[in-house]
C-alpha positions in Angstrom: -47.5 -21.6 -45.2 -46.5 -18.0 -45.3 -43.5 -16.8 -46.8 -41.6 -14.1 -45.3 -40.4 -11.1 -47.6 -37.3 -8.9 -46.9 -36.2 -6.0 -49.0 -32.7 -5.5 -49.9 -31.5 -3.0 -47.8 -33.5 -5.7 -45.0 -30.7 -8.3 -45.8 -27.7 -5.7 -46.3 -28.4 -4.6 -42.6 -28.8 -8.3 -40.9 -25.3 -9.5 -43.3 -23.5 -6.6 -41.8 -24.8 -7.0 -38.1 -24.1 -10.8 -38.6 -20.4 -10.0 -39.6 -19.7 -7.3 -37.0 -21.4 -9.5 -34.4 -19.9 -12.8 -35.2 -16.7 -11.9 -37.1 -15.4 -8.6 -35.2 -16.8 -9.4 -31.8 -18.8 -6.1 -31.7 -21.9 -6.0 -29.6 -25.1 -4.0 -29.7 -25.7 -0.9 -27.8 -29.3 -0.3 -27.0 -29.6 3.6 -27.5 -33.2 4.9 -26.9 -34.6 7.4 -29.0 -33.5 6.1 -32.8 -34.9 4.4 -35.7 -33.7 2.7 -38.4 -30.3 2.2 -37.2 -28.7 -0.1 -35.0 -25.3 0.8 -32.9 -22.7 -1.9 -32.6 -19.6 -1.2 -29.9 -15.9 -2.9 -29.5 -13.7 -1.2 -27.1 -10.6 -3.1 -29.4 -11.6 -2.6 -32.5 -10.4 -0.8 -35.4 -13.7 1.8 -34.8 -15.1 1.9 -31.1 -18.3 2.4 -32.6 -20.4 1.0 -35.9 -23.1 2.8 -36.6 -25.1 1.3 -40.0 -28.3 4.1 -40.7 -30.9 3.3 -43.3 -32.5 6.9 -42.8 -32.7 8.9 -45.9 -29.8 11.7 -46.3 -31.0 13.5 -49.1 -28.9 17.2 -48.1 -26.9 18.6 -46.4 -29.0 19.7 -43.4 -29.8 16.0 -43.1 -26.4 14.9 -43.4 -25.3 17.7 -40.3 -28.2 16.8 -38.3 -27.1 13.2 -38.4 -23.9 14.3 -37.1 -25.4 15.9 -34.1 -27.3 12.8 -33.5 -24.2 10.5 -33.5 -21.9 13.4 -31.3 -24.8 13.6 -28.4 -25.0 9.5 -28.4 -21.3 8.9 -28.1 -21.1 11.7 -25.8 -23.3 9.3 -23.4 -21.2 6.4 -24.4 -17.7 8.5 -23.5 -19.6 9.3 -19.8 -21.1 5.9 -19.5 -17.3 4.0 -20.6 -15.4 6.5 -18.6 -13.5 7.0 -22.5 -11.9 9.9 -23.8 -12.1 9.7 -27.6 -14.9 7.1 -29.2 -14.6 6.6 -33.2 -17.1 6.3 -35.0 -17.7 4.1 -38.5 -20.7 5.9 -39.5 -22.2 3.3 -42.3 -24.7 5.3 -44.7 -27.3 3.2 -46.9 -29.5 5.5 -48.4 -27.6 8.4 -49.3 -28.2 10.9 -52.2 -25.4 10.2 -54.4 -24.9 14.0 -55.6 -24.2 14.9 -51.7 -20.7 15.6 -50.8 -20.6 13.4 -47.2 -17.2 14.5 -45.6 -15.9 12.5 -42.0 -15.4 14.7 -38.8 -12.4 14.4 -36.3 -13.8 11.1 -34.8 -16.8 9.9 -37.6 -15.7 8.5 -40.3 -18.5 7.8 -43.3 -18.9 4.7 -45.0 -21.5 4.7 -48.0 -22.9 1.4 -49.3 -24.9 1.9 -52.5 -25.8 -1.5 -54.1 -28.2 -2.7 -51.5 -30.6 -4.2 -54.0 -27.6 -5.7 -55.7 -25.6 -8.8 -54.5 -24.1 -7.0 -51.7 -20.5 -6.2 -52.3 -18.9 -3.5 -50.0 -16.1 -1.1 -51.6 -16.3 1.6 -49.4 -12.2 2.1 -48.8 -13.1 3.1 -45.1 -14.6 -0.2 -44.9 -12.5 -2.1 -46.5 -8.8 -0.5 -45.1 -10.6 -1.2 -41.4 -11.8 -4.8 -42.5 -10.3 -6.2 -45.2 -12.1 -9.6 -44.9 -15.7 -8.1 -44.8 -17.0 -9.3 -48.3 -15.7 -13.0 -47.6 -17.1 -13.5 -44.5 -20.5 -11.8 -45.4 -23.6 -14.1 -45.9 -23.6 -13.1 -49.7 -25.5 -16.2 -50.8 -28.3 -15.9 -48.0 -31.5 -14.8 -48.5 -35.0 -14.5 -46.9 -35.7 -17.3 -44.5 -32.6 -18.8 -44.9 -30.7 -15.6 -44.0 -32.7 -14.8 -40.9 -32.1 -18.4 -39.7 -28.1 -18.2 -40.4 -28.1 -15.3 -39.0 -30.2 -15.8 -35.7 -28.4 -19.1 -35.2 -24.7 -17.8 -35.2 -25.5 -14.8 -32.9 -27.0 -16.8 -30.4 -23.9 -18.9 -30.6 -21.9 -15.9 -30.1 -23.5 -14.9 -27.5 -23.7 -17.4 -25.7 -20.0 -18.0 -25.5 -19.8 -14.4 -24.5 -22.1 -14.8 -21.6 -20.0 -17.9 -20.8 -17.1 -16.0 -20.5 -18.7 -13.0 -18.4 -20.5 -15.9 -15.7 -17.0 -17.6 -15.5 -15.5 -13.8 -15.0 -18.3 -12.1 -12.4 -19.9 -15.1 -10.9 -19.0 -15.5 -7.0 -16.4 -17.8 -5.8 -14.9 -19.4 -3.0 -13.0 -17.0 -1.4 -9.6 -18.8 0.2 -6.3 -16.5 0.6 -7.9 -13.1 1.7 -9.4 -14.9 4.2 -5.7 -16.2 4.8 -4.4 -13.2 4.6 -6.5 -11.7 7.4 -6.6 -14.3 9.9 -2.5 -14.1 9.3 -3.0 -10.2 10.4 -5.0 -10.6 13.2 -2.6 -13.5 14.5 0.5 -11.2 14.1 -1.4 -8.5 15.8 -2.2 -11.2 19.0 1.6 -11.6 19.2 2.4 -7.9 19.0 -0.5 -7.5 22.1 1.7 -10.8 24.0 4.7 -8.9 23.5 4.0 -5.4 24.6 0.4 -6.1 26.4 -2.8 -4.2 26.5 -1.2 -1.0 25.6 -0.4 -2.3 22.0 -4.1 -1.8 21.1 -3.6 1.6 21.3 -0.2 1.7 20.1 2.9 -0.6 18.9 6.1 0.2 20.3 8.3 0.6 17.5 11.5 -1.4 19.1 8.6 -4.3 18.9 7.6 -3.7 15.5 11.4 -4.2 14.1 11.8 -6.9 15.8 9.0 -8.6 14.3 9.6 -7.4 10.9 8.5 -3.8 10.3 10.2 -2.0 6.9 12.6 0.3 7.7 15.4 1.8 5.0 18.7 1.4 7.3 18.1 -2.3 7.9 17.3 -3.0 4.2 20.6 -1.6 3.3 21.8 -4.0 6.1 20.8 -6.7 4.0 17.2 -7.7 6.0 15.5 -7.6 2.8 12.8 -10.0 4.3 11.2 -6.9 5.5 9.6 -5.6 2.1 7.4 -8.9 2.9 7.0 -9.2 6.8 6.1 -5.8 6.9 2.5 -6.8 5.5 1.3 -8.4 8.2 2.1 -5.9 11.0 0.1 -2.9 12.2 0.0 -0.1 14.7 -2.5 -0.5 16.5 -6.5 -2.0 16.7 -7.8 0.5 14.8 -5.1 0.4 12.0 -6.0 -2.9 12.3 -9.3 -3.3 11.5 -9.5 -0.6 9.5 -7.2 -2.5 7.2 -8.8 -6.0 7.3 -12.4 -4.3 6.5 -10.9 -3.0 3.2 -8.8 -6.4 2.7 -12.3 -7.8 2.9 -13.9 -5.6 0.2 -11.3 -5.3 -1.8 -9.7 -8.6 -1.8 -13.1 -10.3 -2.6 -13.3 -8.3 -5.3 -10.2 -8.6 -6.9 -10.1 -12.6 -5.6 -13.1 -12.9 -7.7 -12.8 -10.9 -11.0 -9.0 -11.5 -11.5 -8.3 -14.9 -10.0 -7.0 -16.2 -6.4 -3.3 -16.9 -7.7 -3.1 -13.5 -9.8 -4.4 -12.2 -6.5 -1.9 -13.4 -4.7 1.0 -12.7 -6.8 -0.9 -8.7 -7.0 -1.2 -8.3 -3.3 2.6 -9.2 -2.7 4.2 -7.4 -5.4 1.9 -4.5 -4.4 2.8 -4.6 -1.2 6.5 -4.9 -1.8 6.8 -2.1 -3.9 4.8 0.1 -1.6 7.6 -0.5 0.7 10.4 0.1 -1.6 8.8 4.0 -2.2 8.2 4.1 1.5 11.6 3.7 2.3 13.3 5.2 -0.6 11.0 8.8 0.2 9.7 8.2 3.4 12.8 6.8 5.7 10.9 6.0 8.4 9.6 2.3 10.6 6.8 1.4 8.4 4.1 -1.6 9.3 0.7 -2.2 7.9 -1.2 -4.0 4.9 -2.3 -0.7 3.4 0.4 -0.5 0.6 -0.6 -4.3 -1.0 -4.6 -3.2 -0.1 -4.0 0.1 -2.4 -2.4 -2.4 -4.7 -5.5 -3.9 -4.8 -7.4 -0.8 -5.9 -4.7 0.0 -8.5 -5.5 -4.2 -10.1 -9.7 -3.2 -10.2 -8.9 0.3 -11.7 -6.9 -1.7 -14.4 -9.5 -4.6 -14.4 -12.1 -2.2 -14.5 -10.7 -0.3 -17.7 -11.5 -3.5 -19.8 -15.1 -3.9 -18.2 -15.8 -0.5 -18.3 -19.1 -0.8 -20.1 -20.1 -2.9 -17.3 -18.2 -1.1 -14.5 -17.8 2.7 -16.2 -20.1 3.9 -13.5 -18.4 2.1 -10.6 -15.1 3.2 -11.8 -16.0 7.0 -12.0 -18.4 7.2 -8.7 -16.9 4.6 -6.4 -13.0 3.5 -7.2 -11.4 5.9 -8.1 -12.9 8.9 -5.8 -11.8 6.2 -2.9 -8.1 6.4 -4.2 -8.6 10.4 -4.4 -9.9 10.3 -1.1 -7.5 8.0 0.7 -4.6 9.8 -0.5 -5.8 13.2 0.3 -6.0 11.9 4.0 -3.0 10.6 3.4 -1.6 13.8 2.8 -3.4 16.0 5.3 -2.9 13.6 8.6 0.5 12.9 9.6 1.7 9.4 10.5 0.1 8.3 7.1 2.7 6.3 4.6 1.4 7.8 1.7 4.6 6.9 0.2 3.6 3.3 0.6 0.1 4.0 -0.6 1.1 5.4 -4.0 4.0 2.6 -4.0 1.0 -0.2 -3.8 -1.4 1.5 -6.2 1.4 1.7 -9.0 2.6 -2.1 -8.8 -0.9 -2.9 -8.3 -2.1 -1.5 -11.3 1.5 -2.6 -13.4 1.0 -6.4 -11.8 -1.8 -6.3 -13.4 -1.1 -5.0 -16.2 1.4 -7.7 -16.7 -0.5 -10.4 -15.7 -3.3 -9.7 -17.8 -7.0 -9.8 -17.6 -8.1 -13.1 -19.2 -9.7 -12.9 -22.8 -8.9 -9.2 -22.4 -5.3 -8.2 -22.2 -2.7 -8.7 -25.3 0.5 -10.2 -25.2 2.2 -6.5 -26.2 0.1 -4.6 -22.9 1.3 -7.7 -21.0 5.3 -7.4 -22.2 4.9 -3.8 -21.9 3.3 -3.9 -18.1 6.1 -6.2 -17.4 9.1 -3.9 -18.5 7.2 -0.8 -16.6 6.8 -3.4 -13.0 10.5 -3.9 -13.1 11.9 -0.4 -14.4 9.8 0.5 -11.4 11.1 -1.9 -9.0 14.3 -1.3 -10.2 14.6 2.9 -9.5 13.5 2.2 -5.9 16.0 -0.1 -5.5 18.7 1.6 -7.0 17.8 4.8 -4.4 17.5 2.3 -1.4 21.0 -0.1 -2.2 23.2 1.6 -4.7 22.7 5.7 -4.4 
C-alpha cells in the first residue's frame, strides 16, 4: 500500500480552504491563468475575496506584480458580479521575511509563516476578520487523514449548497400569474360588453371609472378600492397584451425564484404604490397592470443582487437596460403613466427588500426595507389625503 506524502505548506493550504469553505461559507472561484493559489469568494463576508498564494515573494517587484495580478482578477469579478468595490484578504505563505508587504485601498495582506510548524495563524488581519480561525482549523490532521476530513466535509457543504440553489432555480408550478392574467383578460371581455368592439381600440374613460380605474379626486372621496381594482383594467387590446406577455415573463420569473405567496404580496403592493405616485404626480384616470409588472422587475433587480454571481450578466445586459428602456418610452410617448411605472419599481424592489430573499436577506435589510416601504407609502399618501 502506498502512502501519500504532503508537505507543510500542502496541509496549511487544504486546513485553510477547509475552514473558509465549511466555516465561513466562502466558495471557490475558478480563475484561469494562476498557479499555486486558489481564490475563495463570499459576497457577505468580512473580505469579498480570499486569496491564499504559495508563490514565492522574495522583493519587491514580486510583491507589486502580485498586486497587479490580484487588481486585473477582481476587476473581472467587479464586471462579472455587477460590484463596485471587492476586498481582498490577500493570504501570503512564502514570503521573504525582510520584505516590507504593505495593503492597498481594497487588499489587505495576511502573512502565515510557520507552515512547517503546527499551524497556528496570528496574522492580526486574520484574526480581527476571524477570530475563531485557529479553533476550527484541522490542527490535528494530517496526510491521509486530512485529505479525507477534508474531502468529506466539503462535499457535505456542498451539497447542502446545491440543495438550496435546486430548491431556489428549479421550475415550479406556476398558479397566480396565470390567475392574474386570466383575471385581466376577463375584465377586458367585460369592458368590450360594456362599450363593444370599439373598446379594442380604446376604453372610454366614463367606463373605466366605473369599473374601477385610479383616479386622485375619487380617492380623496374615499374609493380607496381603486389603488387595487385599477390592476386589472386596461386601455385597450394592445395595452392588453402587451401587459399579459410581460406578466408572463416576468411573473414566472419572480413566481419561481422568490416564491408564489411573496409574489403575490410583491405584485399588489407594487401595484398599489404605483398608483399612489400616479395619482399624487400624475392626476389623471389611470388603468393597467404595468405599475405591479414594473414591480416585478424592481423584486428580480433586488433578487438578482444576492445571485449576482449567478445572474451578474443577466442583471447588467438584460434587467436593468429593460427598466432604462421602458421608462425612456415612458417619457418620450405621451399617454404613458410613467409615474406609476417608477411607483411599481420602488415598492417592488422595497417589498422585496422586506420580505427577504430566503437564506439570503438579514433580519436588519428586512426591518430596514420595511421602514423604507411604509415611509414610502406614507408621503404619497400624505400628498393624495392630507396636503
Amino acid at each position: 500500500m502506498s502512502t501519500i506524502l504532503m508537505d507543510k505548506k500542502e496541509e496549511t493550504i487544504m486546513k485553510l480552504v477547509h475552514y473558509f469553505i465549511t466555516e465561513e461559507n466562502y466558495n471557490p472561484i475558478v480563475v484561469n491563468g494562476v498557479k499555486d493559489e486558489i481564490w475563495l469568494e463570499n459576497s457577505e463576508g468580512p473580505y469579498r475575496i480570499v486569496r491564499i498564494n504559495s508563490n514565492n515573494i522574495f522583493n519587491e517587484e514580486q510583491l507589486n506584480y502580485d498586486y497587479f495580478k490580484i487588481n486585473s482578477i477582481v476587476k473581472q469579478i467587479k464586471k462579472k458580479t455587477f460590484s463596485f468595490r471587492v476586498n481582498t484578504l490577500n493570504i501570503l505563505l512564502n514570503v521573504n521575511e525582510d520584505l516590507k508587504v504593505e495593503g492597498t485601498k481594497n487588499i489587505q495582506p495576511a502573512i502565515i509563516t510557520n507552515v512547517d510548524d503546527s499551524l497556528n495563524v496570528t496574522d492580526p488581519s486574520i484574526l480581527e476578520a476571524f477570530p475563531n480561525i485557529n479553533e476550527k482549523l484541522l490542527a490535528d490532521r494530517s496526510g491521509v487523514e486530512l485529505i479525507i476530513n477534508v474531502t468529506k466535509d466539503i462535499n457535505e457543504k456542498t451539497e447542502k449548497e446545491n440543495k438550496k440553489f435546486e430548491k431556489t432555480f428549479k421550475p415550479k408550478k406556476i398558479v397566480f400569474t396565470n390567475i392574474l392574467i386570466v383575471l385581466c383578460i376577463a375584465m377586458f371581455a367585460i369592458t368590450c360588453v360594456i362599450d363593444g368592439p370599439k373598446a379594442l381600440i380604446d376604453v372610454q374613460t366614463l367606463t373605466a371609472l366605473k369599473l374601477g380605474a385610479n383616479y386622485v379626486e375619487l380617492l380623496r372621496a374615499g374609493e380607496v378600492w381603486r389603488l387595487f381594482t385599477y390592476m386589472f383594467l386596461h386601455a385597450g387590446i394592445i395595452h392588453l397584451l402587451i401587459n399579459m406577455y410581460s406578466l408572463f415573463i416576468l411573473g414566472t420569473q419572480t413566481e419561481t425564484f422568490i416564491g408564489k405567496w411573496k409574489f403575490l404580496v410583491i405584485y399588489f403592493v407594487s401595484g398599489i404604490c404605483g398608483g399612489l405616485m400616479s395619482a399624487a404626480l400624475g392626476g389623471s384616470v389611470s388603468v393597467g397592470a404595468s405599475g405591479a409588472i414594473f414591480g416585478l422587475t424592481g423584486a428580480l433587480l433586488y433578487f438578482g443582487y444576492y445571485y449576482r454571481n449567478y445572474l451578474g450578466a443577466a442583471l447588467r445586459n438584460q434587467i436593468i437596460p429593460v427598466i432604462v428602456i421602458n421608462l425612456m418610452i415612458g417619457f418620450m410617448i405621451s399617454g404613458i403613466d410613467n409615474f406609476c411605472h417608477i411607483g411599481g419599481l420602488a415598492g417592488g424592489f422595497l417589498t422585496t427588500m422586506a420580505l427577504g430573499v430566503s437564506d439570503k436577506s438579514k433580519t436588519s435589510e428586512r426591518i430596514n426595507g420595511t421602514i423604507c416601504l411604509l415611509a414610502f407609502i406614507g408621503f404619497f399618501v400624505y400628498l393624495i389625503f392630507f396636503r
